[in-house]
C-alpha positions as CSV (number, residue, x, y, z in Angstrom):
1,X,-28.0,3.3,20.7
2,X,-25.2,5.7,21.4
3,X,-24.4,7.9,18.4
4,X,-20.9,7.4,18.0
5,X,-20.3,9.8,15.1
6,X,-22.5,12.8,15.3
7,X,-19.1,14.4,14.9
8,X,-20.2,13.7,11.1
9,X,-23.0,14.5,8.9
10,X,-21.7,12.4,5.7
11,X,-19.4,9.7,5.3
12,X,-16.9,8.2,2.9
13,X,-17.7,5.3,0.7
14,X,-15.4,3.0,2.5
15,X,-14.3,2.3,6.3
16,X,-11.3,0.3,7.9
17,X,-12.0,-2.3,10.9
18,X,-8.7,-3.0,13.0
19,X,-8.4,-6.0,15.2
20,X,-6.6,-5.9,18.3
21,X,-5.9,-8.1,21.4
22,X,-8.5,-6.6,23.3
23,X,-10.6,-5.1,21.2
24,X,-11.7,-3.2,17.7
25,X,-11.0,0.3,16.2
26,X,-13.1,1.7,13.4
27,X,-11.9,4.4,11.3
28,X,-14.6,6.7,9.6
29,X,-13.8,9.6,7.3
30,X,-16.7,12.0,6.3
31,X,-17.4,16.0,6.7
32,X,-18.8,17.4,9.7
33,X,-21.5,20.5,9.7
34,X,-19.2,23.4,8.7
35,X,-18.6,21.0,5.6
36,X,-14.9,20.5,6.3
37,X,-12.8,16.5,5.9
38,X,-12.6,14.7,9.1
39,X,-11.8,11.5,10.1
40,X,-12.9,9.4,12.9
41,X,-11.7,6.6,15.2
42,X,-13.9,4.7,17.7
43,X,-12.9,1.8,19.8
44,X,-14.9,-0.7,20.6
45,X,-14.3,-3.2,23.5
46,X,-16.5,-5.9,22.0
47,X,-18.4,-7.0,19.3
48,X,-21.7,-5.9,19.7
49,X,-20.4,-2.0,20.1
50,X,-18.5,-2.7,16.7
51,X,-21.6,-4.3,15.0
52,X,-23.4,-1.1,16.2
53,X,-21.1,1.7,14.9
54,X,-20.9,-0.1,11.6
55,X,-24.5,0.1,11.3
56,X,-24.5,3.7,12.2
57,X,-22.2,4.3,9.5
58,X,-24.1,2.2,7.2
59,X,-27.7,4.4,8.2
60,X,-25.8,7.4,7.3
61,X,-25.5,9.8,4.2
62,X,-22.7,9.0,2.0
63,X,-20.6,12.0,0.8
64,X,-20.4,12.0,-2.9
């Protein structure tokens, strides 16, 4: 599996799934290494690559 969000080493507690014609976007927010907010947004032509970054995001260290 591609790691979609290596951009960031913790995430939020929540994450927003938008639904288009032709596809997903999922928006991540988190910090990256130098500790600093950042926010993410992957698209995902189907499914499966939607199911996958979801799981990534769930398999990773929340930011308390």
């Amino acid at each position: 599996m591609t790691k979609k969000l290596s951009k960031l080493t913790k995430v939020n507690e929540s994450f927003t799934v938008y639904r288009y014609d032709n596809g997903f976007m999922i928006e991540v927010g988190g910090r990256d290494k130098k500790n600093d907010y950042k926010t993410l947004k992957v698209l995902c032509a189907a499914e499966s690559d939607l199911f996958d970054t979801i799981k990534e995001v769930l398999a990773m260290e929340l930011d308390d």
